[in-house]
C-alpha positions as YAML, in Angstrom:
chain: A
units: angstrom
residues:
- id: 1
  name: UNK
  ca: [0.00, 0.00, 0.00]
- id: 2
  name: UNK
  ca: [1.59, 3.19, -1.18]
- id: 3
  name: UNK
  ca: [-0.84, 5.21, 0.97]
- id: 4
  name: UNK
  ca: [0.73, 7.70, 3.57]
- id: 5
  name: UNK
  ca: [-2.74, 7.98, 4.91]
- id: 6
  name: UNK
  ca: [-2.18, 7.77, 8.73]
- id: 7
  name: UNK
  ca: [-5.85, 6.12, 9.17]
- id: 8
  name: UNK
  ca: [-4.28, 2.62, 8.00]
- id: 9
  name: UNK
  ca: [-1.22, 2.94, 9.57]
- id: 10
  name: UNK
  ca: [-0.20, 1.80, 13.30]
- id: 11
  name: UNK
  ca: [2.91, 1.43, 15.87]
- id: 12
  name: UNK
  ca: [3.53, -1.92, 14.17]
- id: 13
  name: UNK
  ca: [3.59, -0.95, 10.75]
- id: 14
  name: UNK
  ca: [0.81, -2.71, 9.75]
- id: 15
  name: UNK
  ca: [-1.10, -1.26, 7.18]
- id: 16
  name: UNK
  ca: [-4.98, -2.04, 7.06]
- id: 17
  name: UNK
  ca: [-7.95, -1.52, 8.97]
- id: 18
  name: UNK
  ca: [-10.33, -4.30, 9.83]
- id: 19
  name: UNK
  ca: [-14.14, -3.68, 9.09]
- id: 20
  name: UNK
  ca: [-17.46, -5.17, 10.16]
- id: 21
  name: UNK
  ca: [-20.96, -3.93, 9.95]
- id: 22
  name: UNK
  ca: [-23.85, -5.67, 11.66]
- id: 23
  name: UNK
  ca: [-27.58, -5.56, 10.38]
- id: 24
  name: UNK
  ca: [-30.63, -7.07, 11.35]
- id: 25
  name: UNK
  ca: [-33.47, -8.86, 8.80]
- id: 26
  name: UNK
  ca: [-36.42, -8.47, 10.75]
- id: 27
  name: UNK
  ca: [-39.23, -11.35, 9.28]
- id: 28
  name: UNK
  ca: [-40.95, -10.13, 6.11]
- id: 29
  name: UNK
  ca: [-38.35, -7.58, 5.19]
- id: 30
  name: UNK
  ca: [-37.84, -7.98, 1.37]
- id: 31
  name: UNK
  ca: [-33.95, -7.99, -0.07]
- id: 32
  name: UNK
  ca: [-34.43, -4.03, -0.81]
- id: 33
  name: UNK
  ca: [-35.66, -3.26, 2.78]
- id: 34
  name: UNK
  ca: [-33.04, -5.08, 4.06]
- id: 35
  name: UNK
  ca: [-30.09, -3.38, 1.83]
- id: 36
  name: UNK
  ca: [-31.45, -0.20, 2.59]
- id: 37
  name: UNK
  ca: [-31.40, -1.19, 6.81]
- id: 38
  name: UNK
  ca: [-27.19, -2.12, 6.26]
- id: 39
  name: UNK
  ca: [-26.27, 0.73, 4.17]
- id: 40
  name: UNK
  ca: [-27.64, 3.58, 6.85]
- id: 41
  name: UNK
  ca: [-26.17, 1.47, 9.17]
- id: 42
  name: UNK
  ca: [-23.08, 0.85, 7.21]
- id: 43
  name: UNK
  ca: [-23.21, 5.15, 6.66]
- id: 44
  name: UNK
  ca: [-23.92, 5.82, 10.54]
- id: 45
  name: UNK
  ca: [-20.90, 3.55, 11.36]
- id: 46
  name: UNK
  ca: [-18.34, 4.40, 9.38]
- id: 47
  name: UNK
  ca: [-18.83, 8.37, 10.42]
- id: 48
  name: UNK
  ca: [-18.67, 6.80, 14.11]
- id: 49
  name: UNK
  ca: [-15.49, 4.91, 14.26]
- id: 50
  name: UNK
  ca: [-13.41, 7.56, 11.40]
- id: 51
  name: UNK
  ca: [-15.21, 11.04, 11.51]
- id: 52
  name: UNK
  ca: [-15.00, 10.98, 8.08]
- id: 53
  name: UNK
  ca: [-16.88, 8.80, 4.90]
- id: 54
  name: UNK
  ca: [-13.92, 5.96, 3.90]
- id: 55
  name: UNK
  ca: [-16.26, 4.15, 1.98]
- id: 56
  name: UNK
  ca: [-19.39, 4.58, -0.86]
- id: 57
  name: UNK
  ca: [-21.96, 2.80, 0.64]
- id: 58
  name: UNK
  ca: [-25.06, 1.84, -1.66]
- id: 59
  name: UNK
  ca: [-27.69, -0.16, -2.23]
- id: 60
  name: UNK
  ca: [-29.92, -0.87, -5.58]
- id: 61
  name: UNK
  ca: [-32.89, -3.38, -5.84]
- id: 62
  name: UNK
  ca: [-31.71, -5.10, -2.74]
- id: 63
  name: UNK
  ca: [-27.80, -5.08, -4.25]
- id: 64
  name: UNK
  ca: [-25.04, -3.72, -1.55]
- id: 65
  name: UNK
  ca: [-22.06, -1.98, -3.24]
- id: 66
  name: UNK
  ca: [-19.06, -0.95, -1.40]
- id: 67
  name: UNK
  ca: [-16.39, 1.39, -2.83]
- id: 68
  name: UNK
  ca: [-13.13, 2.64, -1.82]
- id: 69
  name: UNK
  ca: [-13.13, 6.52, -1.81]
- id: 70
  name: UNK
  ca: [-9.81, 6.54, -3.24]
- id: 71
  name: UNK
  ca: [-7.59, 4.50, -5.45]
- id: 72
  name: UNK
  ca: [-5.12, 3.34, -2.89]
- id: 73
  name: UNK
  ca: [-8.06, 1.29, -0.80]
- id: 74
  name: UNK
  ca: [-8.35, -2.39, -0.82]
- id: 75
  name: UNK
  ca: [-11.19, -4.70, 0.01]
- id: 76
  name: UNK
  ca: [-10.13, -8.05, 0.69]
...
């Protein structure tokens, strides 16, 4: 990672920063319902944990995408 971006950077050298977003699918909800649930969520938490948007969060006819907001980011 070429980055100098201090956010993926720690003591150890390490680059990277470990993600997870949890949802719930209440019964009934439909694939869109439930997209649209884990991307505000998804939104809510990434401005909680960095103070700033990392990722583009969005959903489409119950379809989650996830992009990096620059070309440096990596989603393994």
């Amino acid at each position: 990672m070429n980055s100098q971006d201090s956010f993926y950077a720690n003591d150890f050298v390490y680059k990277g920063k470990p993600l997870f977003i949890e949802f719930p699918v209440n019964k009934g909800d439909t694939a869109e319902i439930a997209a649209k649930r884990a991307v505000k969520i998804a939104n809510k938490y990434q401005l909680f944990t960095a103070q700033e948007k990392i990722l583009d969060i969005t959903a489409n006819e119950g379809k989650i995408t996830i992009e990096g907001v620059n070309g440096y980011q990596i989603i393994k």
